[in-house]
C-alpha positions in Angstrom: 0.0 0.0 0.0 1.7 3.6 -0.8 1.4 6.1 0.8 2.8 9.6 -0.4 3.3 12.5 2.0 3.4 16.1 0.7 4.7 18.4 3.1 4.5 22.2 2.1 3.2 25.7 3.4 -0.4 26.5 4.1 -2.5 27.3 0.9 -6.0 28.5 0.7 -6.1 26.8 -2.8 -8.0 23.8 -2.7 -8.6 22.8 -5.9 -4.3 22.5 -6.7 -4.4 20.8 -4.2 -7.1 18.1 -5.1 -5.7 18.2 -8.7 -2.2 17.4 -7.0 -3.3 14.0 -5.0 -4.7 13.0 -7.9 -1.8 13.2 -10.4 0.2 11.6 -7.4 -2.1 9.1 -7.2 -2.6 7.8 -10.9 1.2 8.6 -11.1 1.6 6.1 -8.2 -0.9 3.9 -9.9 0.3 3.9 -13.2 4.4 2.8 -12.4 3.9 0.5 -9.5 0.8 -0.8 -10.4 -0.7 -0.8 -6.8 -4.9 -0.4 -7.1 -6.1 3.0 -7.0 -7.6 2.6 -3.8 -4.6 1.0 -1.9 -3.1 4.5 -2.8 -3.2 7.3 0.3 -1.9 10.5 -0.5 -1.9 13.3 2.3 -0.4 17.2 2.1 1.0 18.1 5.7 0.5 22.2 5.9 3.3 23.6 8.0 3.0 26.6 8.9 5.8 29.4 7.2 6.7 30.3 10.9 7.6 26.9 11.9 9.9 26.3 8.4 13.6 27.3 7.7 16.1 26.6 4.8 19.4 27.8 5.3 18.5 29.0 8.7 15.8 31.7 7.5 12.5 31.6 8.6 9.9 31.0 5.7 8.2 34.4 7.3 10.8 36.2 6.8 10.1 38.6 4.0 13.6 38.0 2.3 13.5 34.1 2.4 13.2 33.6 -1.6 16.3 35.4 -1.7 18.7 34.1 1.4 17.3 30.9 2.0 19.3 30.1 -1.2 22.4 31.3 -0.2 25.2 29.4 -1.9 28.3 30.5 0.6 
């Protein structure tokens, strides 16, 4: 049984985010085979606050920019 986890920031978008567990799941269902309804898909919201890359808050209004710091 697969199970995919999404993990990303909050979004008020709901329909992306149908449409994405659905390409996940026939994607998932198409190379391995597995019945559709053996497939789970879930999206984990965290929170911008509670997410860093390269040490910078996602909040932080310059993330884009230093988060992908290269020195």
């Amino acid at each position: 049984m697969p199970i995919v986890s999404v993990t990303t920031w909050p979004t008020d978008n709901d329909e992306q985010c149908r449409e994405l567990m659905e390409e996940l799941t026939a994607t998932v269902h198409r190379i391995t085979g597995a019945p559709l309804d053996k497939i789970t898909v879930y999206v984990r919201e965290v929170p911008r606050e509670r997410w860093s890359e390269g040490g910078v808050l996602g909040s932080n209004p310059e993330f884009a920019k230093l988060s992908r710091r290269t020195g």
